[in-house]
N, C-alpha and C positions, 0 to 999 in steps of 0.2 A: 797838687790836684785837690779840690773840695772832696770833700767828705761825700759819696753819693749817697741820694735817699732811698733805703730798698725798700720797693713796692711790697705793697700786701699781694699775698698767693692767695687767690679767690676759690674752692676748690667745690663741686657740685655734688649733694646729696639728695638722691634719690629714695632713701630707705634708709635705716638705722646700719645696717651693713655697712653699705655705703659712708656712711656718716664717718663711721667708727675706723675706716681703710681711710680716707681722706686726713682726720686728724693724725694716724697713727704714720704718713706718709707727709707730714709736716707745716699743713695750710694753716695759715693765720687767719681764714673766715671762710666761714660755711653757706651758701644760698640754698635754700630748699623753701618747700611748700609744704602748706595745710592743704588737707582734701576738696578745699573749694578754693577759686581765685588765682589759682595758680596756671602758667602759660606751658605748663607739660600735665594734663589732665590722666595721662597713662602711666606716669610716675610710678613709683611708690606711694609715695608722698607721705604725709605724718597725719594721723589723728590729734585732736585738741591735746592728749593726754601725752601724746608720743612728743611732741612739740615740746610738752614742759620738761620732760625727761632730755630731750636730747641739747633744750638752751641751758641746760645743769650742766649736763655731759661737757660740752664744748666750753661752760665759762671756766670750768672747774682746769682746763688746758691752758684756759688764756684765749682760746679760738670763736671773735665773734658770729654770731648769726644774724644772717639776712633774709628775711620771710619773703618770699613773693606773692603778689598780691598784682600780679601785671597780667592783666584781662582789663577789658571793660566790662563797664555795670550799667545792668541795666536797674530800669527804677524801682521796678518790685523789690530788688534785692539791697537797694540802698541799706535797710534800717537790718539788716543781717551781717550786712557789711564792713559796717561800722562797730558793731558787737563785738565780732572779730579782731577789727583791729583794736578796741579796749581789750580784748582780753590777751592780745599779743603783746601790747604795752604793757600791761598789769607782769607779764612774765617776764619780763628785764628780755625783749627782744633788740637785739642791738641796731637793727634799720628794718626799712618795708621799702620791696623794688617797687613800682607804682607805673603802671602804663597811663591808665585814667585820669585825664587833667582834670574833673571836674572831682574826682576823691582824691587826688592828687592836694588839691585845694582846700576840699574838706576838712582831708587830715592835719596838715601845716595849720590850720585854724583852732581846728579842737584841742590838739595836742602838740603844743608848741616845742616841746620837747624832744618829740619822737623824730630819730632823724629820715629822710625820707628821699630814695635815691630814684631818679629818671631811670625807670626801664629802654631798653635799645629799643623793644617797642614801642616808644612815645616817639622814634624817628628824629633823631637829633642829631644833625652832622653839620652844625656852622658854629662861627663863633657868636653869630647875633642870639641863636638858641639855647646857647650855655649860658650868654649874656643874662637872656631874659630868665632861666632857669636863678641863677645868683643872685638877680635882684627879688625873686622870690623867696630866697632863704632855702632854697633847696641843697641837700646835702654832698648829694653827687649825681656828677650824671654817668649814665651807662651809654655810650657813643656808639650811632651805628658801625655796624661791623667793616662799611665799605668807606671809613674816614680813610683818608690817606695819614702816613705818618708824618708827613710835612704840617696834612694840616692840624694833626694832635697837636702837632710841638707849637702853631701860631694860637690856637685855644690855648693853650697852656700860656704861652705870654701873653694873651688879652686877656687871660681870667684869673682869678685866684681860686677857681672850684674845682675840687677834686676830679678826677678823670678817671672811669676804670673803662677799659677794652677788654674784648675777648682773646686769648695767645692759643687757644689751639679749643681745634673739637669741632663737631659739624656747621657749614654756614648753610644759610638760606640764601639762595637764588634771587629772591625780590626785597629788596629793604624790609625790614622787621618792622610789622605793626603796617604795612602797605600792599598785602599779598589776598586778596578777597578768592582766590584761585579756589580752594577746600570748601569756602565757605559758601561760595556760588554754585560749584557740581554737585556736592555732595551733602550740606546744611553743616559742615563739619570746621568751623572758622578756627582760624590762626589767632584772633584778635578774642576767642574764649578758651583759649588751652587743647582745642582738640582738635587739630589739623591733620589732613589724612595724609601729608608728604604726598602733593599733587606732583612735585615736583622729581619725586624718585620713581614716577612712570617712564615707561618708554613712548617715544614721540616721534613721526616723521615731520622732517622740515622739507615743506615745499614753496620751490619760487619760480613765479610765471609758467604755472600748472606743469613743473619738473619736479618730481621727487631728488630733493638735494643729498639726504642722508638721514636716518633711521638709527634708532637707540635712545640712552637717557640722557638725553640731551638736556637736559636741565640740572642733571643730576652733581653735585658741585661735590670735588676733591673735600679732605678735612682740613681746617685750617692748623699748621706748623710752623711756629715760632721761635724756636730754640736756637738756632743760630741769629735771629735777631734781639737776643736777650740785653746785649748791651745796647744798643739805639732805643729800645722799649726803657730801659730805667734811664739813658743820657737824656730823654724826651723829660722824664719826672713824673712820668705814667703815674698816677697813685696807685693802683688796684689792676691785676692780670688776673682775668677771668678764665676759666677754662668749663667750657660748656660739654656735660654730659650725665644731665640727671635721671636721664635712660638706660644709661650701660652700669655694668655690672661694677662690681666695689673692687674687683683686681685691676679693672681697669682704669679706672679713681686714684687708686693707690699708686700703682706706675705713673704714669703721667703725671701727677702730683709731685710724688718723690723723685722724679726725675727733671721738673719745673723747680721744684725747691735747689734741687745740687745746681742746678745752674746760674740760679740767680743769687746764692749765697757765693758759689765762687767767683763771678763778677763781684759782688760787692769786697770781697775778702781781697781778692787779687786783681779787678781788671782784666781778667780772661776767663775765657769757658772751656771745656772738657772737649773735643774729641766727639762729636757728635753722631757719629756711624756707629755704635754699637749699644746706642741709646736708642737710634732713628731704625734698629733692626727690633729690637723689643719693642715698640711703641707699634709697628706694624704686625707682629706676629699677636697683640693683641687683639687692636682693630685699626684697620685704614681701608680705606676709601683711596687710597693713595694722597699724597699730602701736596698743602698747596701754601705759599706765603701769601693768599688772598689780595685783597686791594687794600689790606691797610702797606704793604710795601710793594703795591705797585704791579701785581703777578699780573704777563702775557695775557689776555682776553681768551687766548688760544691753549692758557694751560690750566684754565679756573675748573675744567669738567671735566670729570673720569665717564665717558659716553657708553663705557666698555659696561660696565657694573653699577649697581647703587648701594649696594651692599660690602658686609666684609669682605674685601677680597682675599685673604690672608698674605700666605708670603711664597713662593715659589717651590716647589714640592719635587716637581718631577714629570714623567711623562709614560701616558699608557704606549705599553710593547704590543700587547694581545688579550686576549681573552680565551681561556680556556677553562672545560668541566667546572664553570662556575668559580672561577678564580681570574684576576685581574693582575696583569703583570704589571710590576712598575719600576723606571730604571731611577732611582733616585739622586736628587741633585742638595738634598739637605737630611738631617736627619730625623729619624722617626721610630714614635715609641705607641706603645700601647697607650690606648685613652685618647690619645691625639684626635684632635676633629682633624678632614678632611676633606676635598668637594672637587668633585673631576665639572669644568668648567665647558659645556656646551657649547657649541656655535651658539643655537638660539637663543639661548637664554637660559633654558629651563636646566637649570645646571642641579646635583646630583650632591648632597654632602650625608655626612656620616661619624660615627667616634668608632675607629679602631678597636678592635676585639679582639681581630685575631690577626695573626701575618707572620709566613715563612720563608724564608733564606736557606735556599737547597734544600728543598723540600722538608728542612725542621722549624719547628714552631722557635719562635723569637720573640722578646719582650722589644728589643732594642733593632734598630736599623741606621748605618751609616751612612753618607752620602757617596756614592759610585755603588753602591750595594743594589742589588735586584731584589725583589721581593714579588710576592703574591700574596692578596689580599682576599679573601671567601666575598663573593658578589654576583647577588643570583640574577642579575640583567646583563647583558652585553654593553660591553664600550666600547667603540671606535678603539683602532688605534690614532698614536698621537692627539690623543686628546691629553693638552695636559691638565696636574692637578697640583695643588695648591695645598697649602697648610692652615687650617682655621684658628685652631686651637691646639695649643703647646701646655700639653698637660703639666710636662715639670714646671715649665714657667707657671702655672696658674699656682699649682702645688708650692711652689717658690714662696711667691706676694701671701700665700694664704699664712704660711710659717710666718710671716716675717707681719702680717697684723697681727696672729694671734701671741704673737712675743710681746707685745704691748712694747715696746721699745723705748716711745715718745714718753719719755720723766719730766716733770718740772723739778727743779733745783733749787734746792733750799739749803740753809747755811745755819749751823747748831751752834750754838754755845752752851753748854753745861757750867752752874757752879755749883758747889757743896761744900759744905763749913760748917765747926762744928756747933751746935746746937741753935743751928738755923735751918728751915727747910730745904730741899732741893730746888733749884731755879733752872727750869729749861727754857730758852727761848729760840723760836727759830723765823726765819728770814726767806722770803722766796724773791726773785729778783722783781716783781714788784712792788717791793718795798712796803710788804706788808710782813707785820712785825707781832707774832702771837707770845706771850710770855704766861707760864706756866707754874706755878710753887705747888709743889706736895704737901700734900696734912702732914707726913712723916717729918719729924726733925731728926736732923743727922747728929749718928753716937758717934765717938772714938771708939776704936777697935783694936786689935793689936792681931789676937788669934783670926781672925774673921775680917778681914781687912778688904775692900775689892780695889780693885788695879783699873786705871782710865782703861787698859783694852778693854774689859768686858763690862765697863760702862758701855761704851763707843758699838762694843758687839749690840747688846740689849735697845740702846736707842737706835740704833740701824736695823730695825727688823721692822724693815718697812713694807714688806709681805705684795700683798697684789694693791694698794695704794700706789697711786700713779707720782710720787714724790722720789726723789736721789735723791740724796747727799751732798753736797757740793765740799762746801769745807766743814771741820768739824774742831770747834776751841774747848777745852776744858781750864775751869779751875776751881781745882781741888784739895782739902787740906790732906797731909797724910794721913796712914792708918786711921781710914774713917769707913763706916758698915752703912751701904744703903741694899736694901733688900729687891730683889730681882723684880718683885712685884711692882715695887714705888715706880723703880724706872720704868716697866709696863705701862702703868697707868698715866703718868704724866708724857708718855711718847705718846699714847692713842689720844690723849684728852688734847694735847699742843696740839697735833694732826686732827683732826676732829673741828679744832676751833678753826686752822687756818682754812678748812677746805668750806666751810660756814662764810669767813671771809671771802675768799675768794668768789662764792656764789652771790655774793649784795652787790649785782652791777645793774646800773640803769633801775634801782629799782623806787623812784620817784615819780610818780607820774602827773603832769600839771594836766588839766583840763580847763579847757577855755570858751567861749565863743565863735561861734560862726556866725560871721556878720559881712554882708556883702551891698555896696552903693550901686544900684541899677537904671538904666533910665527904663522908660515905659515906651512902647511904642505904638502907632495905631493899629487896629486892625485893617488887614487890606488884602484882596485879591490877586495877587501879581501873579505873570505868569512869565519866565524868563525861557533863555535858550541859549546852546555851544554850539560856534557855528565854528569852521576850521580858514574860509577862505572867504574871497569876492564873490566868488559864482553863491555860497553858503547865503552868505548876505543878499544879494539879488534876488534870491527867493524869499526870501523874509523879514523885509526892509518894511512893507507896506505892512505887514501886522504890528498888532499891539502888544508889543515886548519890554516890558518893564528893564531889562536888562538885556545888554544882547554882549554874552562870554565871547572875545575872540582868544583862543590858544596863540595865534600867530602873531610875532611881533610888527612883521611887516606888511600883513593885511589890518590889523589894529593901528597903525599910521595911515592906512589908506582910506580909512573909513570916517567919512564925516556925520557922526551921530551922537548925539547929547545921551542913550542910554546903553554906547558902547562901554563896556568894561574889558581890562587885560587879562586873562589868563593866565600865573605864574607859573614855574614848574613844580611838579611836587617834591623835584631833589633841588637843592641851592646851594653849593657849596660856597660861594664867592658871591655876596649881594651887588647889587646894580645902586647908584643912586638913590635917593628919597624918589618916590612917583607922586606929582602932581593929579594925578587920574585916581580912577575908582580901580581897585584892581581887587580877581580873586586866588586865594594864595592856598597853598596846598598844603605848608609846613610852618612850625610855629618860627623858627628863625623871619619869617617876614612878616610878622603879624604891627611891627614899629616901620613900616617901610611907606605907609599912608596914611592918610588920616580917613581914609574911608576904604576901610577894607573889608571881606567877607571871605570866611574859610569854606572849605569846601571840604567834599564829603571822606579826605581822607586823613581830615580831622579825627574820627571814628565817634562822634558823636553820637551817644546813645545814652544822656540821664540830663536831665533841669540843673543839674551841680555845674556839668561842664557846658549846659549853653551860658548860666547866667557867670561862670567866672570870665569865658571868652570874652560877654557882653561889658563886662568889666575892666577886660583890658583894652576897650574901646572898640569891639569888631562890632559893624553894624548889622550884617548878615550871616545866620550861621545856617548852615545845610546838614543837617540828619545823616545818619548813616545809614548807608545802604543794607546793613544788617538788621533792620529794626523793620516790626512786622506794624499793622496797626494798633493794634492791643498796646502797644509799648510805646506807641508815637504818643498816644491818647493821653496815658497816664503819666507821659514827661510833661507835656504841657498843662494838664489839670495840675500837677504837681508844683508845677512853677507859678502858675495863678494861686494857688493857697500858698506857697511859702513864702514869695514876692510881693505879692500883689500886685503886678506887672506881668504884661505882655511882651513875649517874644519875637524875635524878628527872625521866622526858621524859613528854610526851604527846603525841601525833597524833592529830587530827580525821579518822577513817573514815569519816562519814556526814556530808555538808552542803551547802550552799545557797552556797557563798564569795564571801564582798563581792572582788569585781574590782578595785573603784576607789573611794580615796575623794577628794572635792574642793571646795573651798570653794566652787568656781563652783556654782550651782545652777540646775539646766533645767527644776522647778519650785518652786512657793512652798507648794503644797499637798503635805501631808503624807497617806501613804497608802498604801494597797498597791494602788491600781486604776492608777498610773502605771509607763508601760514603756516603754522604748527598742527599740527592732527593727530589727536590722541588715538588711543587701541578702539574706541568707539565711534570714529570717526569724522567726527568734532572739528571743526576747523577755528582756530581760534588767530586772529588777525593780530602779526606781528606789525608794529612800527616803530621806527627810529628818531629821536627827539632828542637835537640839543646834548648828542653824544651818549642817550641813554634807551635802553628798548623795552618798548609798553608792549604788553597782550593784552587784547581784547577777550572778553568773554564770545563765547563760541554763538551767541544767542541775542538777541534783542530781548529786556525786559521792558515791561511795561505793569504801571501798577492800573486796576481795576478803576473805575469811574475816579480820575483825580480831581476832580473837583468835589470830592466830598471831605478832602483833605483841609478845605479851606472853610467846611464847615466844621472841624477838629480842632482848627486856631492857627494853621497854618498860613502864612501870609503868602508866599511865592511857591509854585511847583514849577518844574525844572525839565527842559525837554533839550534830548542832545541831537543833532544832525548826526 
């Protein structure tokens, strides 16, 4: 059998906690964020200063970092931006995740050096999209989370560019970087870091004005990987992400070190551990209950926990009574003082708490065993049979805390000592990268006879390697006999060797080239258009006779029915499998089809919002690009001022004025009928228009937008505004 190649363990920090549980639990690289730019804005996150501390911290292990940087930008903020990412380079940062194709762009130009990976945000699940990602010289891509593993493994044989996925930790409901759902209710965008989890509400689904079912129906299991650890490395995954730069550092820490054992005993042996007493710990920290997602294919009927959105812990027990303000409970696991706990409502509004007190035959107990009765002090009434559940496992937590603050994780270095007589001492030592520090003492070494030292307490004195994250590995001596080197020498030459290597060890990435930005554009004229999405013939019939610069059919088969010189195709926004080259003007929703015509135009979930990404678009030949529905006027205005002074060229933009906007799209589907009488209706009672597409289900926003006088858009520079049926 080949040698297999073990993936890098990706492991997520949220806070310096966090940071320091992730390494100490065995990851080969870190992704976290600075205070700004980042796609988890409720983070922790790192200040400028925290940053430089913690790419020390981690190089100092051997564990690289990856800065996020996956938001769009808007244009004020370009030249803050870039600041930014100079001074992330200037810090030996070892990549930048990058949502933003037009900084995406910027960056690879200015800093050729700096490696620079496709956020999952950027919406990337074909091979033509990695394609185009590799002939950009981009580093790696981050693949949406709903690729399948089949089609991992055909990217991996059409490309030679690395690949990281996600192997566990919460997913999104709508493609990442595709979900306008936060940003539309509430001003609160997915596509800037601060998403309000529209998705973890409770919803009723109604079809043909029947209330079908009620709860969190969007609300999606964690994703769990562990029993497919070997198809994830026989694939040659490069990079296994594990997403949760939100939860706490115990929780980092487990799952970490429980992704590390697994994937080293595959590589060591071709088999895995026993995964039931691993998959009980991973729940009694947090689950949502677990799901193998769409990367291997999970049931459509088993992707959503409709029950919960939250931790639901692990099985607890169930209320007997309620008495004089005490709560009986007959238990089915065990329970200790500290322990959170949460008696689990009908409606929802469920009830938790941390254990303080609780009796067994009427005497106070620190400990409780499973079949055991107890009473628990609780000044409201419970039902009976309600049951309750376990949140938090105080020992466990008490556990992971020991087992970071042991520092445990050593780098391994390899000593040779010599000494002879009236030559210095020679230390030199070896870490398994092959980095090679050598050391001589001022001291020259006497003969000795009465005062002689013995290699053990040589060996004792250079092995006091105290709270230094270094071991030992092997340890060589040569030595002449009866020779005196005094306890201090060897002090000083062990702290000044260690001292030099850990200096080595910190000079990574730390060259920084800077280049040009320079970009071939064409110019376009100005002009007045005014386009429209129409869905059908009847669509058409009514607006055949107007003057429509473009006329969008979504339909493939009313798009063959229609005899018009300023028909265009409509692609889908997901493409897993491309069609032929099109002869036709088509417009396309993802980058994988941007080579698929010679007259193409992106559409608005593009997520264009800066002059950077309209003018690299216009660059890789798209003749019309459409604005993001995110972008207010203030910000339209100064993208296109910005691109006449930096280009000196005219854009070819449009913005949708008048529409109906799909919120969310997702493979997951809440139905199987196809139709416009199915609707979603949030707790405000919202109805928001489910439809089924090509095996995939769009929401509509609850609303019709419409922007204010749109023709004064086209006295802003805009060439075409956009109205949808």
């Amino acid at each position: 059998m080949d040698r297999l190649k073990k993936p890098e363990l990706l492991a997520p920090a949220g806070n310096w906690d966090s940071l320091v549980a992730a390494i100490e639990a065995g990851c080969d690289a870190l992704y976290l964020s600075g205070t700004l730019y980042g796609a988890r804005s409720y983070a922790g996150n790192f200040t400028k200063e925290e940053l430089v501390k913690a790419i020390d911290y981690a190089h100092l292990y051997g564990v690289k970092v990856y800065v996020t940087t996956n938001i769009v930008i808007y244009e004020a903020e370009v030249k803050n931006f870039m600041k930014y990412i100079d001074f992330l380079c200037k810090n030996r940062v070892d990549a930048i995740i990058v949502q933003d194709l037009g900084m995406m762009d910027l960056i690879r130009q200015k800093y050729p050096n700096l490696e620079i990976h496709a956020s999952t945000q950027m919406h990337i699940h074909n091979v033509e999209a990695v394609q185009l990602m590799e002939q950009l010289h981009i580093n790696r891509v981050v693949l949406a989370r709903e690729t399948s593993i089949s089609l991992v493994k055909e990217i991996k044989e059409k490309t030679n560019m690395p690949i990281e996925i996600f192997c566990h930790g919460a997913l999104c409901i709508s493609y990442s970087g595709q979900c306008l759902m936060s940003s539309l209710i509430g001003g609160r965008s997915g596509n800037r870091g601060t998403c309000a989890q529209s998705c973890r509400q409770r919803y009723t689904l109604e079809s043909d004005n029947k209330k079908i079912k009620n709860g969190y129906l969007l609300s999606t299991k964690d994703l769990n990987t562990l029993n497919y650890i070997p198809e994830l490395i026989e694939a040659g995954i490069d990079s296994l992400k594990i997403e949760g730069r939100m939860k706490r550092p115990e929780y980092v820490y487990l799952v970490v070190s429980i992704y590390r054992m697994f994937i080293d005993e595959y590589i060591s042996n071709q088999k895995i551990p026993d995964i039931k007493p691993y998959l009980y710990e991973l729940e009694k920290i947090f689950n949502r209950k677990f799901t193998k997602g769409f990367l291997f294919s999970e049931d459509n009927n088993k992707l959503i926990n409709s029950y919960r959105p939250n931790h639901i812990g692990t099985p607890l027990g169930q209320v007997l009574g309620y008495h004089n303000n005490q709560v009986k409970i007959k238990l089915i696991d065990s329970l200790n003082i500290n322990d959170g706990i949460r008696f689990l409502i009908d409606d929802g509004d469920d009830i938790g708490f941390i254990v303080t007190k609780m009796y067994k035959n009427n005497k106070s107990v620190k400990q409780a065993k499973k079949a055991d009765i107890i009473e628990i002090p609780y000044k409201n009434n419970i039902s009976n049979k309600v049951k309750v559940v376990k949140t938090t496992d105080y020992e466990q937590i008490e556990m992971i805390k020991r087992d970071i603050n042991s520092h445990k994780r050593k780098i391994s270095i390899d000593v040779y000592l010599e000494g002879f007589i009236d030559k210095p001492v020679k230390l030199t030592i070896c870490d398994l990268d092959n980095k090679e520090i050598v050391i001589y003492s001022d001291y020259i070494i006497k003969s000795s006879i009465n005062s002689s030292i013995s290699e053990d307490s040589i060996k004792k004195h250079i092995n006091h390697l105290g709270n230094t994250p270094y071991q030992i590995n092997s340890f060589n001596i040569k030595i002449d006999s009866n020779i005196f080197i005094p306890v201090k020498v060897l002090n000083d030459i062990r702290r000044a060797a260690i001292n030099k290597l850990t200096e080595d060890r910190l000079k990574v990435n730390s060259n920084v080239l800077i280049s040009t930005y320079n970009l071939t554009l064409p110019n376009y004229p100005i002009e007045q258009n005014k386009t429209i999405l129409i869905h059908s013939i009847d669509d058409y019939n009514k607006i055949k006779d107007k003057a429509f610069s473009d006329i969008y059919i979504d339909d493939i088969d009313t798009f063959k029915k229609i005899n018009d010189n300023h028909k265009v195709l409509k692609l889908d926004r997901v493409i897993e499998h491309h069609l032929p080259y099109y002869n036709e003007k088509i417009l396309i929703g993802e980058l994988g089809s941007i080579k698929l015509s010679n007259n193409v135009i992106t559409d608005f979930s593009f997520n264009v919002t800066n002059s950077y990404t309209v003018a690299f678009l216009h660059s890789l030949g798209v003749k019309k690009i459409t604005l993001s529905y995110e972008m207010n006027d203030y910000q339209i205005k100064k993208l296109i001022d910005n691109y006449h002074f930096r280009y000196q060229k005219h854009p070819n933009l449009e913005l949708i004025v008048d529409s109906i906007p799909e919120v969310m799209v997702s493979k997951y589907k809440l139905v199987t009928n196809n139709g416009y009488n199915n609707w979603l209706i949030d707790r405000f009672n919202n109805k928001y228009k489910i439809n089924i597409h090509n095996n995939l289900m769009y929401i509509k926003h609850y609303k019709r937008l419409k922007r204010d006088n749109p023709n004064h858009y086209f006295e802003m520079g805009i060439n075409n505004i956009r109205y949808e049926l």
